[in-house]
N, C-alpha and C positions, 0 to 999 in steps of 0.2 A: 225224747220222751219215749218209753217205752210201752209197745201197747200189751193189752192182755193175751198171752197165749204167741207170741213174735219175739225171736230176738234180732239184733243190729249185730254180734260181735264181727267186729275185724279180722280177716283171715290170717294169722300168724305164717312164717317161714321162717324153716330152719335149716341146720347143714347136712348137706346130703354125704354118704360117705363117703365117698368119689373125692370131695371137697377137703373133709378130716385128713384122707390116707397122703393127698397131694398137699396139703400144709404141714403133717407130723415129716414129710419127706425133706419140705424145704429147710424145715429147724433142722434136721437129724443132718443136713447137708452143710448149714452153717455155722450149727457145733464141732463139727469135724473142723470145719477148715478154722475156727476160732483155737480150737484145742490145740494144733499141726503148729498154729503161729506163736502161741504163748509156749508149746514144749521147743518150737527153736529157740526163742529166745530164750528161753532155763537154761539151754545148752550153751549156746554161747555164753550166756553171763559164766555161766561154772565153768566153762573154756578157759575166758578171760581171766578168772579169781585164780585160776590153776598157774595161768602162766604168770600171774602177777608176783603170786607167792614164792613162784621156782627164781624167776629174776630177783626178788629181797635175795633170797636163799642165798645165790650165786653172788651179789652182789656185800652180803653179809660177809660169806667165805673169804673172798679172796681179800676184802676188809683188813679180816683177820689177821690173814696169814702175811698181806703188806705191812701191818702194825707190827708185826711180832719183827719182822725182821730191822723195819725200821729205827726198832727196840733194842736191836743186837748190841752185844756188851763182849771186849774181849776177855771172857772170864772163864780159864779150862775149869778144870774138877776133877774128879777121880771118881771113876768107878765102880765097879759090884765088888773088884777087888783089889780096891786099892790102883789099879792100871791108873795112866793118865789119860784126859780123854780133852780132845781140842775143846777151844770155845766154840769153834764150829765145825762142826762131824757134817760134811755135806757129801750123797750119791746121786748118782744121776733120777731120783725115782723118790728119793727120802731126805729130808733134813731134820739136825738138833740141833741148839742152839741155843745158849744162854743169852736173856732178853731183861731190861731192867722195868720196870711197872709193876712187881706183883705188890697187888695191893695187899695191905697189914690197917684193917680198921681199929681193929684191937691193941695195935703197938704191941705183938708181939717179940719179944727177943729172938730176930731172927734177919736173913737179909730181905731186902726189896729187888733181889734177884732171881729168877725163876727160869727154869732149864724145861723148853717146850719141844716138841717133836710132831713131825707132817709126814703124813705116809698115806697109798692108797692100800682099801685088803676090800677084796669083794666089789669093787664100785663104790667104793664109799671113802670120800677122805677124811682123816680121822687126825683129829689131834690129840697127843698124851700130854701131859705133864707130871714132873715128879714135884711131890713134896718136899724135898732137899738138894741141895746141888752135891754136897759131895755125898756120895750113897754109900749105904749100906750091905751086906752079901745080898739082902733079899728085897730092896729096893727096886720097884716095879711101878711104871708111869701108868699114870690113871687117860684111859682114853675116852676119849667121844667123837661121836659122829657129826662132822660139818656138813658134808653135802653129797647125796646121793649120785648115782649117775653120771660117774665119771670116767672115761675111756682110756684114759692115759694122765700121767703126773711126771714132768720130765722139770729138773734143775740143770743151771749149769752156772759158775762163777767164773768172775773176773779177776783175773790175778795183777798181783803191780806194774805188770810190763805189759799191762793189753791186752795180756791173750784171754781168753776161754778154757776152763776147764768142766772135766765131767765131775770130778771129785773136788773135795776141799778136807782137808790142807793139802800144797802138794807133797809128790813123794820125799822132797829133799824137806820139808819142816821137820824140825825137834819132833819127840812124843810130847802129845801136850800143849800144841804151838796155840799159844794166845791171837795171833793172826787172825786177821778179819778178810775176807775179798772185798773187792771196791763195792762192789757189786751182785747181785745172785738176780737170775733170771728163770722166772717159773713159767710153765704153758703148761695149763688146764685141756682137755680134750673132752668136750659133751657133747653126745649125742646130736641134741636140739642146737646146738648154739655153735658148735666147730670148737676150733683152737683162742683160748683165749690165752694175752700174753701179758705179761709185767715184766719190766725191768725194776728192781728196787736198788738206790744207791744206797750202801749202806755206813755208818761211823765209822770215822779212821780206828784202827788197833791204837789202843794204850801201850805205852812201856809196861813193862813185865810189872818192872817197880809200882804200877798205878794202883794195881789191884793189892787188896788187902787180904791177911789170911783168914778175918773169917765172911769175906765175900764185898767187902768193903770198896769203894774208891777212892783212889785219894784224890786230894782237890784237885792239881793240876789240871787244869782243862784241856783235852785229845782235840787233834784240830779235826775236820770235816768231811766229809766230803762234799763237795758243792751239789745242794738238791736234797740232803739228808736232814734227818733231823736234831738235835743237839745231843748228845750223850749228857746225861743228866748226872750230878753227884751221889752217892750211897746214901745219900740220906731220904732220895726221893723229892728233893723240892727242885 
């Protein structure tokens, strides 16, 4: 009860600055170190996302380029000018190589044969392909880029007698030679990852007689090589 001309209130307390400067210190101290923990981990996850994407990449690549040979077809052609040009034009550094898959959604009049090319320019492996097998004077492969950061691109083939070579065809083949090597072995050089290698077996060579004049095969089925995959008919099925 209050009386007339008295009051009772309660002494209040409040924070002295001493108190504020020493608690905004503590936050301003475990902001830092919340901020330090969450920008590592941004970095690592975007680490991680980096290297996950470069392994697809690598992984997509060389994919590729084992399908494509896996694919190999003994099928020459001819050239910008008329020239003969093997079914497989292989250097120590470069390959081309007539491959059977190319797809036709459309049913096109045309083959399911398609003439692919692997080469390194700049650190960058790059694959061409031409629109036709046998070309034209002005007949020029369309490229694209497979995979960055590459140090080196070395081939080498297997020939019927065992050995190793740096080239394909060898020197004693026809111009032209329909010839397949048993085999082609490629080693990738990157940076991050070293020397990566493949051996691919590849389809036995057809007789000359197999192939059709306008890029065709005939039935006869080419026998294998053990580990490869089947040489498919011209017609794609």
């Amino acid at each position: 009860m209050k009386r007339a001309g008295k009051r009772f209130d309660v002494p209040g307390r409040g924070f002295t600055l001493i108190e504020i400067l020493v608690a905004l210190v503590v936050f301003a101290a475990m902001s830092a170190i919340a901020w330090g923990a969450l920008s590592q981990v941004a970095k690592t996850r975007g680490a991680l996302a980096a290297e996950q994407d470069r392994f697809a990449a690598i992984v997509r690549t060389m994919g590729d380029l084992e399908r494509d040979l896996r694919q190999a077809i003994s099928r020459p052609l001819r050239g910008n000018y008329a020239e003969p040009v093997p079914a497989l034009l292989g250097f120590p550094d470069r390959i081309e190589l007539s491959r059977l898959g190319f797809a036709n959604p459309r049913s096109e009049p045309r083959s399911n044969i398609e003439r692919v090319s692997y080469a390194v320019s700049e650190e960058t492996l790059r694959r061409g392909r031409y629109a036709v097998l046998d070309r034209a004077a002005g007949s020029a492969p369309q490229w694209s880029d497979q995979l960055e950061g590459i140090q080196s691109l070395r081939f080498r083939y297997l020939g019927g007698q065992g050995d190793w070579n740096d080239r394909w065809p060898p020197q004693d083949a026809p111009p032209g030679s329909a010839e397949l090597p048993r085999a082609v072995e490629f080693r990738i050089t990157l940076e991050e990852w070293g020397e990566l290698r493949r051996v691919i077996a590849l389809p036995a060579s057809m007789p000359q007689q197999g192939v059709g004049t306008d890029g065709g095969v005939a039935p006869q089925a080419p026998l294998s090589v053990p580990g490869s995959l089947p040489v498919l008919d011209g017609s794609g099925t």
